[in-house]
C-alpha positions in Angstrom: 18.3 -3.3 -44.3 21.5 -4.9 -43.5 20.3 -7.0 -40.4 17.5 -8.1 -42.9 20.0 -9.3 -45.4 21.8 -11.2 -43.0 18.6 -12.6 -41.9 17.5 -13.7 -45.3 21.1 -14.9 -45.8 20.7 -17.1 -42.5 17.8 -18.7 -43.5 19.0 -20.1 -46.7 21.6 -21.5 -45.1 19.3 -23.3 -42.4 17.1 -24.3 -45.5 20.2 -25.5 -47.4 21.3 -27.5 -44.9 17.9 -28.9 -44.0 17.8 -30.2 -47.8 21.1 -31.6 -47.5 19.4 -33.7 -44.5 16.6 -34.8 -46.4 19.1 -36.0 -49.1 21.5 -38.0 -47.1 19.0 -39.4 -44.7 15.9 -40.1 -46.9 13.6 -38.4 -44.8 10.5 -37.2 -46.6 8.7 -34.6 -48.0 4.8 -33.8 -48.1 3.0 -31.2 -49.5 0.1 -30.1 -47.7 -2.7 -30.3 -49.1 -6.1 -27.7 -48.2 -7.6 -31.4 -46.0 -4.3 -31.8 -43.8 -4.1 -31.5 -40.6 -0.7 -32.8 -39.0 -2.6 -35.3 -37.2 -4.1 -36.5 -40.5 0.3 -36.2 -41.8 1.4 -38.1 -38.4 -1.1 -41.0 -39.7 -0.3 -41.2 -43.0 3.5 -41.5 -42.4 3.4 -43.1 -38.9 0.3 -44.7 -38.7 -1.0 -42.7 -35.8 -3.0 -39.4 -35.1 -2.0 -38.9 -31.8 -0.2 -35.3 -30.6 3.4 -37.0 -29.6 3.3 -38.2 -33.5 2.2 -35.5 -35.0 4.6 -33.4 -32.8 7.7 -34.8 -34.2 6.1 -33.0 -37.7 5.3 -30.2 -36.0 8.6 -29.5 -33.8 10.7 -30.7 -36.8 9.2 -28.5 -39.4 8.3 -25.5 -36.5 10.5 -22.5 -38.5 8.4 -22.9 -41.3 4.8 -23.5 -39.6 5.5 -20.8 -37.0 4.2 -21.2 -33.3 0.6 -22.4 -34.1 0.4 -26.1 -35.1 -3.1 -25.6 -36.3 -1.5 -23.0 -39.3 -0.4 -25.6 -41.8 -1.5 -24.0 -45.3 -2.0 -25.9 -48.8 1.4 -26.2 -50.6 4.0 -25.9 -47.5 6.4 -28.0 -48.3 7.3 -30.3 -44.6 10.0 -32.6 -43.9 8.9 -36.3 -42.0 11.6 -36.8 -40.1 12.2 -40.7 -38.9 10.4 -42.5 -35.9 12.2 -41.9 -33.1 13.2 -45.7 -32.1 11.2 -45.3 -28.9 7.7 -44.6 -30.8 8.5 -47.3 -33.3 6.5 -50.7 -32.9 
């Protein structure tokens, strides 16, 4: 039970300082909706479908999706991080 506390206690803090990110930096946040895919995310924010867009979703936002991309559920809440420069037009 004590290992789970810590656990729990650990991932507020991650979550905490996540939302301290999203302040400070402007990134945003989408709600998924039951239609969303994170290609259909990628192209809304990024203007592009393509896996290394919707990637950068997916790798940023990983804890919370878990190890299958295609697992996104309606109301998960996902940070869009910023365009890396390179990926930028």
């Amino acid at each position: 039970m004590k290992d789970l506390i810590g656990k729990v206690k650990k991932f507020g803090e991650e979550a905490t300082e996540i939302l301290k990110e999203v302040q400070e930096t402007g990134l945003k946040k989408h709600t998924v909706t039951k239609d969303d895919t994170l290609s259909s995310i990628a192209l809304k924010y990024y203007g592009h479908a393509t896996e290394k867009y919707w990637k950068i979703i997916y790798n940023f936002n990983k804890k919370a999706i878990g190890d299958d991309p295609n697992k996104i559920k309606p109301g998960m809440e996902l940070v869009i991080p910023v365009l890396p420069d390179e990926l930028k037009k």
